[in-house]
N, C-alpha and C positions, 0 to 999 in steps of 0.2 A: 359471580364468585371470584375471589383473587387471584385464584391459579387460570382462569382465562380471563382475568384482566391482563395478568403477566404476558399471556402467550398474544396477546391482540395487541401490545403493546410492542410488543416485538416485531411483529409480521406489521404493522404500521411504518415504525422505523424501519423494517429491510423496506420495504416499496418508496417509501421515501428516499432513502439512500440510492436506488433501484433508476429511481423512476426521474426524483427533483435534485438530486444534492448531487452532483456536477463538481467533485474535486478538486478539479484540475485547475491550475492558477490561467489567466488570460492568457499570457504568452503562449502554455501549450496549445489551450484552444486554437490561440491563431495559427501555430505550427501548423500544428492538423488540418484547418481550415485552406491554409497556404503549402499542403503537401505536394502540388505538382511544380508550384517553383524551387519548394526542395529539394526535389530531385532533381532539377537541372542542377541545379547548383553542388549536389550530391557528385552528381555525371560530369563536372569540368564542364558544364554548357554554360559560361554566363553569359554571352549574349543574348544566346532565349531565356534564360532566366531574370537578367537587367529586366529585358522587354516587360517579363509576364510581372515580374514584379513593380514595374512601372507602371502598367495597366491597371495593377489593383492599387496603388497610392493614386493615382486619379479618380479612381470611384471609391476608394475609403483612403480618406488623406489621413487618417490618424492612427494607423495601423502600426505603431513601435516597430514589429517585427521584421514587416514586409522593408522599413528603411533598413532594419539590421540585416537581413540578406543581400539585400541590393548594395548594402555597402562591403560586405561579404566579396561581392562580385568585383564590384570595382577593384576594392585592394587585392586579390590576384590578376588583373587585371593590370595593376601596376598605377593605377588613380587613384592615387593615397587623397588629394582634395577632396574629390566627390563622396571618397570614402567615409573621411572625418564628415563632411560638411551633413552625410544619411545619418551619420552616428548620432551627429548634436542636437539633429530633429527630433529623431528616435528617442531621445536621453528627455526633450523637451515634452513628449506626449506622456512616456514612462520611465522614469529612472533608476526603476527596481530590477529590471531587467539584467540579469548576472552578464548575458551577453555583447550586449552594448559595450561595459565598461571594461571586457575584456580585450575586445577588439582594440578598441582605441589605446587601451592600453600599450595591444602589441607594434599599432602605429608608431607611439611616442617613445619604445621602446629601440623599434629599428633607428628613427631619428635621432636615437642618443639622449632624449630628452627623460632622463631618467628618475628628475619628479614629478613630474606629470604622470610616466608609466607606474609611479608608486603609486600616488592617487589613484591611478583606474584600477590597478589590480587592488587596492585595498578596498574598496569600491565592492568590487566583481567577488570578491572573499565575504565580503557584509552579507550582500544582497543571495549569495549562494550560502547563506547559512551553513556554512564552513565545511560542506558536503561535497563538492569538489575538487579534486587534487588541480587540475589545470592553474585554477586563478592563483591556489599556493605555491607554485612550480615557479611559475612567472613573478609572484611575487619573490619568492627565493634570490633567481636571475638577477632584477630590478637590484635588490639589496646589496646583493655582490657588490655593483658597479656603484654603490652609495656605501661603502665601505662600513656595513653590517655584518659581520660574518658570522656573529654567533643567531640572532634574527634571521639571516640565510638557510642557517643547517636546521633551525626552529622549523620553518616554515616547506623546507625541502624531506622533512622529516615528516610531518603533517602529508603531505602529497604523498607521499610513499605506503603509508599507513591506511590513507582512502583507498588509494589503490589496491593495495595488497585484500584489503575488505573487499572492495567490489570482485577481486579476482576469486576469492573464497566464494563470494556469493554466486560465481557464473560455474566454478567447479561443485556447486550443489547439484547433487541427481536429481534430476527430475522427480517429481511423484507419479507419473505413469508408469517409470520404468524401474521404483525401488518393489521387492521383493512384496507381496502382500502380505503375510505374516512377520514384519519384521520388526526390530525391538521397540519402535515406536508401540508399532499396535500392541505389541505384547507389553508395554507397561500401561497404556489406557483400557486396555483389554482387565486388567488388574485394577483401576479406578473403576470401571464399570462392575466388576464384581462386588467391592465394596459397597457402592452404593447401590446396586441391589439389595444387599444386605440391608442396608439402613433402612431402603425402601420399606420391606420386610416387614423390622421392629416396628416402622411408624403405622403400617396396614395394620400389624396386629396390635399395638396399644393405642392407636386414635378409636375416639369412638364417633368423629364425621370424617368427612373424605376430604375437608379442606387440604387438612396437610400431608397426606400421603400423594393428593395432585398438586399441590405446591412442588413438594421435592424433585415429583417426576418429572413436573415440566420445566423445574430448574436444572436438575442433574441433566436430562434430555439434550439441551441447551448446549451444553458444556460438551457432551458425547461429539453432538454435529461440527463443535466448534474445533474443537480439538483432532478430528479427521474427521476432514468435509465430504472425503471423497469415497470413505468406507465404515461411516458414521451408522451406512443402513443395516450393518456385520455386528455392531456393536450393539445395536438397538434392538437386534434380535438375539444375541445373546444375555441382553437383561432383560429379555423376554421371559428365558429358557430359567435362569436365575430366580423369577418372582414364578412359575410356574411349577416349575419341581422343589422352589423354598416352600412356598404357600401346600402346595398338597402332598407333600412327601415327607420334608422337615419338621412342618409347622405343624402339619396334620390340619386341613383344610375340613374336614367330614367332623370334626369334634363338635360339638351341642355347643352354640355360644348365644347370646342375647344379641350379639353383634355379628352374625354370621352375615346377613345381608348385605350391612355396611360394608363389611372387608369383603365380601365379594365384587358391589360394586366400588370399591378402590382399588382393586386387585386388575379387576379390569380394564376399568378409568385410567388408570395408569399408565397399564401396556397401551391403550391407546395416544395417552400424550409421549409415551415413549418414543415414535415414532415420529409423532406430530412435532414435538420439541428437538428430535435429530435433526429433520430438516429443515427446522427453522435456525438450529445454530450452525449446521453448513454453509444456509444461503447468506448467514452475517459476516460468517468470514470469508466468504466472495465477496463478497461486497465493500471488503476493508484488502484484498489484496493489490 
């Protein structure tokens, strides 16, 4: 039937997303993969870090990353050569890398070489999908000394405004520790009333149960998605909704031709109620 094709379609795609689809671009992989040289590197240790990260470009020479760290190392280090020379390997296997063209940027930058620092930071702004304040910071800097100054204040303006985002985003409370009744819930709390209601009118004027488990495991969906995390408060509240509408409102006990029908959608229902909460929780974990 469509309403569990809908719902297997869905739980298909979470386990995929779950299980195969691996979001993350290379770079971070290699981060991650390469975390205990980051934290040397984290920790001011670069000569165990040079090391370890020299161990792993000899058993994987093509590692972008692992040269971007180790050149990392070098230039505090004060070997700006070895520095550039990791950077241009690095740039040679991947050149998308936001952090490579940062770096060298701030190379060319120290050296005065202030077209070149234009390149890497225009570079380093491309490749970071204009997401990070750093590369427009530096690009700002760069323009100053190339006597741009309206392009400066453009770009130092831009940096300030990511910033100022990210900082809103880090002052967002938690969701463990906001209030459980609070005006979120209580306006989905209010969607879920609704569409119990709807649910309702379509149990009582369908006369098969395609579309009254259509709705349910569509609006369902949307409950878990919309609070993942107390989607199950919700789904039992449109429980309590098609339960006391159906035999109280509706008057469930009246003589119908269709009485069996709406009883099995009545219950069909509450059952995808549930089943479709948790599948649209588990989607938006999955996309967090």
């Amino acid at each position: 039937m469509l309403e569990f094709l809908v719902v297997a379609s869905f739980v298909g795609y979470i386990i995929y997303l779950r299980y195969y689809a691996d979001q993350r671009t290379e770079a971070e992989k290699e981060v991650d993969r390469l975390h205990e040289g980051v934290t040397l590197f984290d920790n001011q240790q670069y000569g165990e870090a040079i090391r370890y990260f020299t161990r792993d470009i000899q058993t994987k020479a093509k590692s972008p990353v692992a040269f971007l760290y180790r050149a990392r190392c070098y230039r505090a280090q004060g070997d700006i050569t070895s520095a550039l020379s990791d950077l241009n390997t690095g740039k040679s296997y991947d050149d998308t890398i936001t952090g490579l063209h940062l770096e060298s940027g701030k190379i060319h930058f120290s050296q005065q070489s202030y077209d070149k620092a234009f390149n890497d930071f225009d570079k380093a702004v491309f490749y970071s999908q204009g997401t990070q304040a750093e590369p427009f910071r530096w690009r700002s800097k760069t323009r100053q000394h190339l006597n741009h100054p309206e392009e400066a204040r453009q770009d130092l303006t831009r940096a300030e405004q990511i910033e100022a985002a990210q900082a809103a985003q880090q002052n967002v409370v938690p969701v463990g520790r906001r209030s459980f009744f609070d005006r979120q819930f209580t306006l989905n709390a209010g969607l879920v009333l609704l569409s119990g209601i709807i649910l309702l009118i379509i149990i009582k004027a369908s006369s098969v149960i395609h579309w009254p488990y259509l709705w349910a495991a569509s609006s369902a969906m949307g409950i878990g998605f919309l609070e993942p995390r107390k989607g199950w408060s919700l789904a039992i509240l449109q429980t309590f909704v098609l339960l006391i509408g159906y035999y109280v409102v509706l008057g469930g006990n009246q003589e119908s031709i269709h009485r069996d029908v709406q009883a099995f959608s009545l219950f069909g229902s509450i059952g995808l109620t549930f089943v479709g909460s948790f599948i649209g929780s588990m989607l938006r974990k999955t996309q967090a």
